[in-house]
C-alpha atoms as an extended CHARMM CRD file, in Angstrom:
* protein
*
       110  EXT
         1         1  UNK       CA             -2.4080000000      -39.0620000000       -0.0140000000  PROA      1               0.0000000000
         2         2  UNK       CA             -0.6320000000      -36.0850000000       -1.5400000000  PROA      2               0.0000000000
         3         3  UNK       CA             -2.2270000000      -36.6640000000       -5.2180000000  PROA      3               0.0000000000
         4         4  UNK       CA             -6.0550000000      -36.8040000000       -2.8530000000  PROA      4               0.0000000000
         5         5  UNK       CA             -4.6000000000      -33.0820000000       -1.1120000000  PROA      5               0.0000000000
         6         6  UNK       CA             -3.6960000000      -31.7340000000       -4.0970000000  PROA      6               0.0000000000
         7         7  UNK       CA             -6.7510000000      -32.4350000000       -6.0110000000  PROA      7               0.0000000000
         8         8  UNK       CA             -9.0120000000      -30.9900000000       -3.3610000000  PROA      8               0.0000000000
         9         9  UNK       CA             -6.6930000000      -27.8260000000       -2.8440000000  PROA      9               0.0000000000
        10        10  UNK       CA             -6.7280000000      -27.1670000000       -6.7510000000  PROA      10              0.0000000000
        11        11  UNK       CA            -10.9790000000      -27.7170000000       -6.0380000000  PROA      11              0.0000000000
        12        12  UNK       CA            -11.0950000000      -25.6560000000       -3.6250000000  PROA      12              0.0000000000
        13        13  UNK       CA             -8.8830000000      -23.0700000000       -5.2390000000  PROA      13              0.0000000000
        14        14  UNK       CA            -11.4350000000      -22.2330000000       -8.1550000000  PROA      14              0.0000000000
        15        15  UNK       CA            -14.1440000000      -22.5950000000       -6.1430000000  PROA      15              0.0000000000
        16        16  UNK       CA            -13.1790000000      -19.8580000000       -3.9530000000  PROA      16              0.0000000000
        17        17  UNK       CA            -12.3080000000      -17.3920000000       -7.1140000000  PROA      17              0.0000000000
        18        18  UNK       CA            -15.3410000000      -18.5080000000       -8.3330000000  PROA      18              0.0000000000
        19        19  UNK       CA            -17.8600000000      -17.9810000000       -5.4870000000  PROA      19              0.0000000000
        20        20  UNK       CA            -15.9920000000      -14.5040000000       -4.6730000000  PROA      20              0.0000000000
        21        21  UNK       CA            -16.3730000000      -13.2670000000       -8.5290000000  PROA      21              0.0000000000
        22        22  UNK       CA            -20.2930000000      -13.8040000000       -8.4160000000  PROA      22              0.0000000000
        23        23  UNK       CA            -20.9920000000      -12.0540000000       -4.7850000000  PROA      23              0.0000000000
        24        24  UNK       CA            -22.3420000000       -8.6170000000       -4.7580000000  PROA      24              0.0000000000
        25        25  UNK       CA            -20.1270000000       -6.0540000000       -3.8380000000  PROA      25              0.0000000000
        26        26  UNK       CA            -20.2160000000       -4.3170000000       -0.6580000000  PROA      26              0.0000000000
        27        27  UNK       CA            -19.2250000000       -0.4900000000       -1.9590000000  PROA      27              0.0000000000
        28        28  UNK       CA            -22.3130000000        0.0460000000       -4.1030000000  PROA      28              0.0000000000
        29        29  UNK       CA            -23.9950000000        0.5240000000       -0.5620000000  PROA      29              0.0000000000
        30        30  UNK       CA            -21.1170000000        3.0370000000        0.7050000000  PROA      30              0.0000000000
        31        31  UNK       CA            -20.9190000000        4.9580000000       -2.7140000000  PROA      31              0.0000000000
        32        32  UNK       CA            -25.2340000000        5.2080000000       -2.4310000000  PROA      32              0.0000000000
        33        33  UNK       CA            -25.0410000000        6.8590000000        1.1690000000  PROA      33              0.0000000000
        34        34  UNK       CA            -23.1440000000        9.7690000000        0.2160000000  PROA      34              0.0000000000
        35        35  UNK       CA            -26.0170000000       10.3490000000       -2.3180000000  PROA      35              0.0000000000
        36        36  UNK       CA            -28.1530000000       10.1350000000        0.7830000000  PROA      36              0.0000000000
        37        37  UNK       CA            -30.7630000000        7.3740000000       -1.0670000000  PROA      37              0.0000000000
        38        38  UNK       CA            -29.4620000000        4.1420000000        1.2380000000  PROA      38              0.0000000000
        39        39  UNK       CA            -29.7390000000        4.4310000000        4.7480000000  PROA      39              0.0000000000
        40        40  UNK       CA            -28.9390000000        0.6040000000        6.1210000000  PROA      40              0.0000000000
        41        41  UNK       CA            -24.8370000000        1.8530000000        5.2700000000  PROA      41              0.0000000000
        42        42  UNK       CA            -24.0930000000        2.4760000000        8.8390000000  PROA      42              0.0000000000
        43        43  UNK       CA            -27.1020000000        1.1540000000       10.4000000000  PROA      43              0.0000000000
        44        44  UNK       CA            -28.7480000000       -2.0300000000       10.8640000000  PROA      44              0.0000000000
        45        45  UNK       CA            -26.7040000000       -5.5530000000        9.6210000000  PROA      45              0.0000000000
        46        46  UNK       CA            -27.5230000000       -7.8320000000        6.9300000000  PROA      46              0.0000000000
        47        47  UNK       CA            -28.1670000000      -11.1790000000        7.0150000000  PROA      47              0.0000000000
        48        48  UNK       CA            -25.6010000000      -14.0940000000        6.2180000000  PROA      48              0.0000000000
        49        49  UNK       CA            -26.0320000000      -15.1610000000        2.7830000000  PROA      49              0.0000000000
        50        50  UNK       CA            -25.4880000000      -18.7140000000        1.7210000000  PROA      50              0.0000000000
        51        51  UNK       CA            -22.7870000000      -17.3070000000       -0.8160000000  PROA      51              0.0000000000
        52        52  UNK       CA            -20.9290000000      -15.9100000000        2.4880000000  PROA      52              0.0000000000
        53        53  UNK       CA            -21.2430000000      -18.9320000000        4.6670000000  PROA      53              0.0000000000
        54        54  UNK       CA            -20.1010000000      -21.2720000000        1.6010000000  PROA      54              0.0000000000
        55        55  UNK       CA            -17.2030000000      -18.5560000000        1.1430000000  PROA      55              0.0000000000
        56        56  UNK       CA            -16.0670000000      -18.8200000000        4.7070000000  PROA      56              0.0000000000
        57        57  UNK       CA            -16.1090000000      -22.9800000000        4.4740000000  PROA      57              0.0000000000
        58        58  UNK       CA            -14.1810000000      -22.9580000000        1.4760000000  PROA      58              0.0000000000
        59        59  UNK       CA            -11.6950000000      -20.4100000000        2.9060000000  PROA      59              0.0000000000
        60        60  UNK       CA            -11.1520000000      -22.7780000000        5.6560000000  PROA      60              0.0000000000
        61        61  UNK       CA            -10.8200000000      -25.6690000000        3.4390000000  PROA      61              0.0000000000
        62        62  UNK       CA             -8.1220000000      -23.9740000000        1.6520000000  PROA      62              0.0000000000
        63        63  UNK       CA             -6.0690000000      -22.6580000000        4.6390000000  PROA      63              0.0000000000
        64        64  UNK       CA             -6.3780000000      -26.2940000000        5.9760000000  PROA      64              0.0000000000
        65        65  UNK       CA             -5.0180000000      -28.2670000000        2.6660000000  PROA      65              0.0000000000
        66        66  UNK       CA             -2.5020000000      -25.0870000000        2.3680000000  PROA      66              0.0000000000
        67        67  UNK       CA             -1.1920000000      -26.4130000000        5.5570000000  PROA      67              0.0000000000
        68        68  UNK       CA             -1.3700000000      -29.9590000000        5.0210000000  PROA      68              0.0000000000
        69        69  UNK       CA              0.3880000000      -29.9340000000        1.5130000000  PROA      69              0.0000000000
        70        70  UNK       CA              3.0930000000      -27.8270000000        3.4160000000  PROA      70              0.0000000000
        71        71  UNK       CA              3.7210000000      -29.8130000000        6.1860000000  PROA      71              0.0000000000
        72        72  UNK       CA              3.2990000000      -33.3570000000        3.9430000000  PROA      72              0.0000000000
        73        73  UNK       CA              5.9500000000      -32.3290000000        1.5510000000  PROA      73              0.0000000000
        74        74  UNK       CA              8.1200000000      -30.7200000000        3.8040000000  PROA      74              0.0000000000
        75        75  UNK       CA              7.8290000000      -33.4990000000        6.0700000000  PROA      75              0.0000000000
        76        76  UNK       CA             12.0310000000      -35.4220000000        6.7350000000  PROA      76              0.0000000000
        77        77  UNK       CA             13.1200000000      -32.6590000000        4.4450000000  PROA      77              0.0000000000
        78        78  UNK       CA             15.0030000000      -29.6320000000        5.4870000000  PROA      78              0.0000000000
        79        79  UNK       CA             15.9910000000      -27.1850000000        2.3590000000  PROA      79              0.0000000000
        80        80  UNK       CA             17.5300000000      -24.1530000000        1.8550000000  PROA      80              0.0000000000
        81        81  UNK       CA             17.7380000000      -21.1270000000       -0.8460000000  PROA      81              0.0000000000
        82        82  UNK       CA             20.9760000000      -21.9830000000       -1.1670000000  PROA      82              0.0000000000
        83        83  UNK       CA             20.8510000000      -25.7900000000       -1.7160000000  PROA      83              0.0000000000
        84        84  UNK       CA             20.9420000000      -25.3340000000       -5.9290000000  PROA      84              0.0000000000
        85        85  UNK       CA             23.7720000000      -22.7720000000       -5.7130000000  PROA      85              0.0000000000
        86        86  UNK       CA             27.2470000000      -23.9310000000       -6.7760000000  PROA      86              0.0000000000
        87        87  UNK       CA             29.8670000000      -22.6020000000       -4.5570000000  PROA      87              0.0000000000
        88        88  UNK       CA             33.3920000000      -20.9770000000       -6.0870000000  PROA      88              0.0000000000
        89        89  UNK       CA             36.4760000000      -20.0980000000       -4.6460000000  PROA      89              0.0000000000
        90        90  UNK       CA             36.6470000000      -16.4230000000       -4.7380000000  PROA      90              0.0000000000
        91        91  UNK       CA             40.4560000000      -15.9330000000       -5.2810000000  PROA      91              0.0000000000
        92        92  UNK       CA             42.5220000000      -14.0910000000       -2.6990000000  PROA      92              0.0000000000
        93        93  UNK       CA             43.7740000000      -10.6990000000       -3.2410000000  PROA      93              0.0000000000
        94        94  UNK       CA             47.7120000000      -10.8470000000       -3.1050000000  PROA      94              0.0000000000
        95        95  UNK       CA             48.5410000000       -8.1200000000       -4.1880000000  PROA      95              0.0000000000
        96        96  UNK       CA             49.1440000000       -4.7970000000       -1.6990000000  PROA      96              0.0000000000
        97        97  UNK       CA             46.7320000000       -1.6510000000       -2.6470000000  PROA      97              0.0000000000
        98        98  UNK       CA             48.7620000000        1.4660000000       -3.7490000000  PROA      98              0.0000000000
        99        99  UNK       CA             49.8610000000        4.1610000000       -1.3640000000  PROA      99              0.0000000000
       100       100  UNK       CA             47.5810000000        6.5750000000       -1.0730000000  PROA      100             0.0000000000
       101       101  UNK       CA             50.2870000000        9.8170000000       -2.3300000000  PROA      101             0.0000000000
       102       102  UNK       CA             50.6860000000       12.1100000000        0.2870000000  PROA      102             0.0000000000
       103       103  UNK       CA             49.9570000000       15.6560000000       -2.2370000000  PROA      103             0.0000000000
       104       104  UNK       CA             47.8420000000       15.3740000000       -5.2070000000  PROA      104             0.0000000000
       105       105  UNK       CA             49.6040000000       16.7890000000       -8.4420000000  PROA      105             0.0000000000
       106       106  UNK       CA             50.0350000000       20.7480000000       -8.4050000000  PROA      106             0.0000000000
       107       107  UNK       CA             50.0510000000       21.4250000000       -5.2350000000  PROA      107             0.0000000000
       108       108  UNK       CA             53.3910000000       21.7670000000       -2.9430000000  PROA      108             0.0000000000
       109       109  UNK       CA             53.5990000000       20.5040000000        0.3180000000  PROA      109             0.0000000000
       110       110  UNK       CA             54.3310000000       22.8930000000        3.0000000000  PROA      110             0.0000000000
């Protein structure tokens, strides 16, 4: 099963990057209505393309094995950060800290 997920996440993966790299961008309309020759910019809506719908499916195809892979492999297995970390003793200070000196050097104490 995970081999199956895996190979329809990686799918889905350069699909995505793929279908987003050939849209049309969505500024060339904003960057037009300042030159005043578009006027749809704040106006009426555009259609749904089929590249948009086929974006949004493969989105949710990718959230949805995201989630599966997580929750298969994690699944009976609780890790931590810290599980690869080897632990060492750090040693205990014995020894007392200096007095502070009650005058610094030069100076007289009244």
């Amino acid at each position: 099963m995970k081999p199956v997920l895996l190979m329809i996440h990686i799918f889905v993966s350069i699909a995505l990057i793929f279908i987003v790299l050939i849209q049309k961008g969505k500024g060339a309309d904003m960057g037009a209505a300042f030159g005043g020759s578009s006027q749809a910019v704040f106006g009426t809506s555009t259609a749904t393309t089929l590249l948009h719908k086929v974006t949004t499916i493969m989105a949710i195809v990718f959230m949805m094995t995201s989630l599966g892979l997580t929750l298969y492999i994690g699944r009976g297995h609780v890790s931590s950060v810290m599980e690869g970390v080897k632990q060492t003793q750090v040693p205990a200070a014995t020894e007392k800290a200096p007095a502070k000196p009650t005058s610094t050097p030069g100076q007289s104490s009244k």
